[in-house]
VEXSE-519056 format. One record per residue (C-alpha): residue in one letter; x, y, z. Coordinates in nm, 4 decimals. Layout:
N
+--------+----------+----------+----------+
! residu !     east !    north !       up !
+--------+----------+----------+----------+
!      A !        X !        Y !        Z !
...
+--------+----------+----------+----------+
//
This chain:
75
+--------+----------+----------+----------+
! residu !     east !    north !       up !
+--------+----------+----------+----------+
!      X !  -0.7499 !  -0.1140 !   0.0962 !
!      X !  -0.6506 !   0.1154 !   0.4064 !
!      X !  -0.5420 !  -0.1983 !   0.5773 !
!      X !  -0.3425 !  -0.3210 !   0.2706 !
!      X !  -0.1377 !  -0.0554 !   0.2158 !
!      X !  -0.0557 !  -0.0346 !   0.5980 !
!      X !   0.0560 !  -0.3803 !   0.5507 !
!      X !   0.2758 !  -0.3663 !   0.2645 !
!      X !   0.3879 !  -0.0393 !   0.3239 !
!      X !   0.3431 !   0.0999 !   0.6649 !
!      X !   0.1243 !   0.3702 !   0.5726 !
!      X !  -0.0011 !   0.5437 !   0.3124 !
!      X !   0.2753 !   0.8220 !   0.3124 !
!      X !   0.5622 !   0.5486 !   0.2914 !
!      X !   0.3480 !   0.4307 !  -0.0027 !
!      X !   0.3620 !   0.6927 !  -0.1794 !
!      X !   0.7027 !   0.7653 !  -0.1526 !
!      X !   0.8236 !   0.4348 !  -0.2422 !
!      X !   0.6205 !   0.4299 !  -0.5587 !
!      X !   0.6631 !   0.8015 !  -0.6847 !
!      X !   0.3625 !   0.9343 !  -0.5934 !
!      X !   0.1888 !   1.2322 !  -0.3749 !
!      X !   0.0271 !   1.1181 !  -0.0478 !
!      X !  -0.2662 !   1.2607 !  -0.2336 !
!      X !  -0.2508 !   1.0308 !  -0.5250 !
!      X !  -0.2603 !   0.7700 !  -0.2415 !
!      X !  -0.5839 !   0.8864 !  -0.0749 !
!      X !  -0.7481 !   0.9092 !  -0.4167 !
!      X !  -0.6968 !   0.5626 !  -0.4656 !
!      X !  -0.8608 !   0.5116 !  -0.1445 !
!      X !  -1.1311 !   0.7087 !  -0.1157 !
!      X !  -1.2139 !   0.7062 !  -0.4925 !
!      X !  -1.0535 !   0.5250 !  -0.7553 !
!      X !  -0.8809 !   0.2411 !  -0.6241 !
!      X !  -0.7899 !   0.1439 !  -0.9892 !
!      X !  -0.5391 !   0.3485 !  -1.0088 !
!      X !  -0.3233 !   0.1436 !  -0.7782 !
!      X !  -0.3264 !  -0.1095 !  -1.0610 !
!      X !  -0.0433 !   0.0795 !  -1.2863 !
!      X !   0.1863 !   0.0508 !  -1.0611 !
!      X !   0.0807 !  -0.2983 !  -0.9679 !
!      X !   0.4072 !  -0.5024 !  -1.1383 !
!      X !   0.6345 !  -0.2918 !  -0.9017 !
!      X !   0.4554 !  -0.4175 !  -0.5673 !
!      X !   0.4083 !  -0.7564 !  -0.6609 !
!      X !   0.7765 !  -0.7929 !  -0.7431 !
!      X !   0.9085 !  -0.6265 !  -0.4128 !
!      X !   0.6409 !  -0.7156 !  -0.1596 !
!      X !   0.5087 !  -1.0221 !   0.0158 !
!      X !   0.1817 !  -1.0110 !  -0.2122 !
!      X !   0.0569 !  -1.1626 !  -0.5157 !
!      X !  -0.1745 !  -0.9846 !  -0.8458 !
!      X !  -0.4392 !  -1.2160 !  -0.6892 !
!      X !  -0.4604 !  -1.0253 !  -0.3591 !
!      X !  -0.3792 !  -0.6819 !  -0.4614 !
!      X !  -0.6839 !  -0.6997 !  -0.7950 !
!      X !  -0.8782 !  -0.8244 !  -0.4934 !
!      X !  -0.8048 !  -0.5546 !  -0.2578 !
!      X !  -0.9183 !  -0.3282 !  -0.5576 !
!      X !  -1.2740 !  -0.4777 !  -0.6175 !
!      X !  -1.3592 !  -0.4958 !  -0.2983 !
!      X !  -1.2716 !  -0.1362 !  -0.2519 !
!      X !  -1.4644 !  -0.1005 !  -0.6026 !
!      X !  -1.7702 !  -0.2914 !  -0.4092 !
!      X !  -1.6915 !  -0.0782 !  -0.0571 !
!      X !  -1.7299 !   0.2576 !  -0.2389 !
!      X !  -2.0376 !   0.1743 !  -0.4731 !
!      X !  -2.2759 !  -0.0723 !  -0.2692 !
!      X !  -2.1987 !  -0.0048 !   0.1158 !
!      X !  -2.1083 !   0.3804 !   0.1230 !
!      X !  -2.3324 !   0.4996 !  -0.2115 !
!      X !  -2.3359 !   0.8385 !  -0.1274 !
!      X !  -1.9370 !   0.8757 !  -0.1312 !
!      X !  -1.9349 !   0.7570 !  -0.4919 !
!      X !  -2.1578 !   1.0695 !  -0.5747 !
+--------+----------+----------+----------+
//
């Protein structure tokens, strides 16, 4: 997900920013609830070089990163 957002927006700062968010809001969706990304989902597919496919993908996987390989952050 880290590696996402540095791709479509150049870091996670410029992220937030461009989609009226904290920088906080932005590490939450990291670290812990990479759902949230999801709402605002319509406005990056229609003004970056990605598709609903790759960003719902980028979210399960985070989904899988946080619960199977690193257990105890999901606690």
């Amino acid at each position: 997900m880290k590696e996402y957002i540095k791709e479509h927006f150049g870091s996670q700062v410029n992220c937030a920013r461009e989609l009226g968010v904290t920088p906080a809001t932005v590490q939450n969706w990291v670290k812990k609830n990479p759902r949230g990304i999801l709402k605002y989902g319509p406005e990056i597919v229609a003004t970056k070089d990605t598709t609903w496919l790759q960003l719902t993908g980028e979210v399960m996987y985070r989904i899988h990163e946080i619960e199977e390989l690193e257990p105890t952050r999901a606690t």
